[in-house]
VMD Tcl script that draws the C-alpha trace (Angstrom):
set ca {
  {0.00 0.00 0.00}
  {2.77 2.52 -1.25}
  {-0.05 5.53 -0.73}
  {0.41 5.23 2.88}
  {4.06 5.92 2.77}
  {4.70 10.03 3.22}
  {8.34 10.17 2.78}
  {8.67 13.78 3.43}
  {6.81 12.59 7.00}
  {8.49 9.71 8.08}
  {10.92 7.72 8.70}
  {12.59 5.52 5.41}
  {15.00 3.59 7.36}
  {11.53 2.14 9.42}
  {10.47 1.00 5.43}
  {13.46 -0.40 4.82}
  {13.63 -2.78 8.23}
  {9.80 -3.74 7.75}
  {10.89 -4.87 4.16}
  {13.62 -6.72 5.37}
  {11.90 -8.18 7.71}
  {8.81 -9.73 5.96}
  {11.22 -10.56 2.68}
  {12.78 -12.41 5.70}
  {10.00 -14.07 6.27}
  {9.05 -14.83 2.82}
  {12.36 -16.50 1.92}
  {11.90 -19.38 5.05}
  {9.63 -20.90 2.20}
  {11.93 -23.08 0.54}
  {9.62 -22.53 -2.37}
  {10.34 -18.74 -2.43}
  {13.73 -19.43 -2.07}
  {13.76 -20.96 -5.76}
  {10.98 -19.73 -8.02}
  {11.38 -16.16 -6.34}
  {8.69 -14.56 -5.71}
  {6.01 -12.01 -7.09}
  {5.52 -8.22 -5.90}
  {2.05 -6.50 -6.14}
  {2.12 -2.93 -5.59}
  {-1.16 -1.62 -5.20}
  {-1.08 1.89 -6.44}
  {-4.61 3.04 -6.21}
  {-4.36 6.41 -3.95}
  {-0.56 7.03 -4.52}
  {0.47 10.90 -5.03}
  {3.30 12.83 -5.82}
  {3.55 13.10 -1.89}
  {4.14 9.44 -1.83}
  {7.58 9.79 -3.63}
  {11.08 10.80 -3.65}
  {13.92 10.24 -5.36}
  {15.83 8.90 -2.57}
  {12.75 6.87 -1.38}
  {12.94 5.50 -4.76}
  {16.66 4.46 -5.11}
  {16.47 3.29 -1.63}
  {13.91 0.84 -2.34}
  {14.78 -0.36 -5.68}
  {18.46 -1.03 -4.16}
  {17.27 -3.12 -1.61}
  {14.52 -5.06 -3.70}
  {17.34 -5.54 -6.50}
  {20.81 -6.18 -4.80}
  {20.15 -6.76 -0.79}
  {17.27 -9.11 -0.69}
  {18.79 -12.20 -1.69}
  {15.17 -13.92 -2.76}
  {14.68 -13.11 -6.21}
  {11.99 -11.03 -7.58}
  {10.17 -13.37 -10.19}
  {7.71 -10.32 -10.99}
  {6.70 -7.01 -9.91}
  {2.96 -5.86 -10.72}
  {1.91 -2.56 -10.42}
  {-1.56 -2.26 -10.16}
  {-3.93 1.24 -10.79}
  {-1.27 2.92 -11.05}
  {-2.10 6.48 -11.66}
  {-2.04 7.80 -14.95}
  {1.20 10.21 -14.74}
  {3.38 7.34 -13.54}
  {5.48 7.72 -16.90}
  {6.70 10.45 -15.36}
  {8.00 8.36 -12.97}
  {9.27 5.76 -14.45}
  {11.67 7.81 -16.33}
  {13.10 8.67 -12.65}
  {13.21 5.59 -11.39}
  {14.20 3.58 -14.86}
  {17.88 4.61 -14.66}
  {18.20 3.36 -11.14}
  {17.46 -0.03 -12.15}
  {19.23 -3.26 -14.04}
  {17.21 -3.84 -17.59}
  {16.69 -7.64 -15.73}
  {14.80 -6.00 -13.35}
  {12.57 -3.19 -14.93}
  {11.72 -6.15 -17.69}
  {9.78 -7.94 -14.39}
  {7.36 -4.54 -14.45}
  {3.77 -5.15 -16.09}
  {1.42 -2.83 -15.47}
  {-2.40 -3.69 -14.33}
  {-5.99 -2.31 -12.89}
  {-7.77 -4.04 -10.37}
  {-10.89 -2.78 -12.55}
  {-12.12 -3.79 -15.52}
  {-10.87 -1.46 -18.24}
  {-10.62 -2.12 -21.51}
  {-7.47 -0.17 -22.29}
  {-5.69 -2.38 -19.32}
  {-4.84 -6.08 -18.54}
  {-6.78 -6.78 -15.63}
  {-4.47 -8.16 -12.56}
  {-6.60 -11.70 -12.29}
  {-4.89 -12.77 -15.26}
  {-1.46 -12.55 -13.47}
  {-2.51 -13.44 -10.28}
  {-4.85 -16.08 -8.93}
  {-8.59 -14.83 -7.03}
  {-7.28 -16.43 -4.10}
  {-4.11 -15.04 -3.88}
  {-5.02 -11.17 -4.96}
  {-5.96 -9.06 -1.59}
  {-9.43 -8.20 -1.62}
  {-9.16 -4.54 -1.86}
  {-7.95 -5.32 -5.37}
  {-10.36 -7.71 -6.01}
  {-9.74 -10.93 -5.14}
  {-10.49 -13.12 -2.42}
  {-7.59 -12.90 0.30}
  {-8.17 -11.44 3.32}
  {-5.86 -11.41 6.13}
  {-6.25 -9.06 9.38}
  {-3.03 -7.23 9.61}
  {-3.27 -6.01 12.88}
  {-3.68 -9.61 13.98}
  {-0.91 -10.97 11.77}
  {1.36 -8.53 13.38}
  {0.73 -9.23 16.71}
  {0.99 -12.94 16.22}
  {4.00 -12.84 14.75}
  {5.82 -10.03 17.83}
  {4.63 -13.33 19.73}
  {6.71 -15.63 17.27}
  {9.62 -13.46 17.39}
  {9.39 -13.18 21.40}
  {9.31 -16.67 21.77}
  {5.83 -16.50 23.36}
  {4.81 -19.00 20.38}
  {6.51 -21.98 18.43}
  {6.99 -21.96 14.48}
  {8.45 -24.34 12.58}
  {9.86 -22.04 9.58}
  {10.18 -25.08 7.35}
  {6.13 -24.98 7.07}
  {4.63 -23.39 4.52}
  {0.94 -21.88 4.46}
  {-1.67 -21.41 1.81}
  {-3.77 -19.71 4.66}
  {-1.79 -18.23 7.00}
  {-5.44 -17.21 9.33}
  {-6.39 -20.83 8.94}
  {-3.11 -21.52 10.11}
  {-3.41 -18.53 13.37}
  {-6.40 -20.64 13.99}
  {-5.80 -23.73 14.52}
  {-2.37 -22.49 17.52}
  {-5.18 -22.95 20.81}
  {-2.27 -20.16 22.45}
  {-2.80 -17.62 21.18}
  {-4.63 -14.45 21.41}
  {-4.57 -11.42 19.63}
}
mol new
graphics top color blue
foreach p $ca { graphics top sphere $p radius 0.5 }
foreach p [lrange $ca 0 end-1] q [lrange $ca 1 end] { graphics top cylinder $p $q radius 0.2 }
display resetview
């Protein structure tokens, strides 16, 4: 949800640590750690407030030369319709391997856009773009402070399709 972010407001090195932390995350899935995996910006909302130049570069250094799981594809979806002018900012900053992974979607039906369900499966898609995932992020966070403080086990080797049916079935703990 890249509209949320105000660089001008806050703080980028608290972006880059959540990053790194749920790319962390991502990459205990053996799976991951092969195929790569596949980044969904949702776009609807974003602003010229939601961007800088060193926001930018910052971001598409980590995403292409830190994070050692590799990007498979990155979807940007709704993004508004002056985002040319932002692409030739943040082209330069970026290997041609990695700006060929960009395809650009709605989460609407439009006729002068592929629509995002035929990159990404219903079930996988977040429901504010229109598909059926649905995952309550205040919830997910605290569960996993209590996975990181010990409070709970996890056996990183598992890997989730549902990660609420999952939250559901540990009988310790509550949110």
């Amino acid at each position: 949800r890249p509209f949320k972010y105000f660089p001008k407001q806050m703080d980028l090195r608290l972006l880059m640590e959540a990053a790194v932390y749920i790319y962390e995350r991502m990459i205990e899935d053996p799976q991951v750690r092969k195929d790569g995996f596949t980044f969904v910006a949702n776009m609807k909302g974003w602003t010229w407030d939601n961007f800088t130049i060193r926001y930018a570069t910052q971001w598409f250094m980590l995403m292409q030369f830190i994070m050692p799981a590799n990007i498979s594809n990155w979807y940007m979806v709704d993004a508004p319709s002056w985002f040319d002018k932002v692409w030739v900012l943040i082209r330069p900053g970026m290997t041609s391997a990695f700006a060929d992974k960009w395809k650009f979607f709605k989460a609407v039906e439009d006729s002068n856009a592929p629509h995002i369900l035929e990159a990404i499966d219903k079930n996988s898609l977040p429901v504010e773009m229109g598909g059926n995932y649905d995952i309550d992020m205040q919830y997910y966070c605290e569960y996993r402070r209590k996975v990181e403080e010990g409070e709970i086990g996890f056996k990183s080797s598992m890997v989730f399709d549902n990660p609420q049916e999952f939250m559901a079935q540990m009988p310790d703990f509550q949110p």
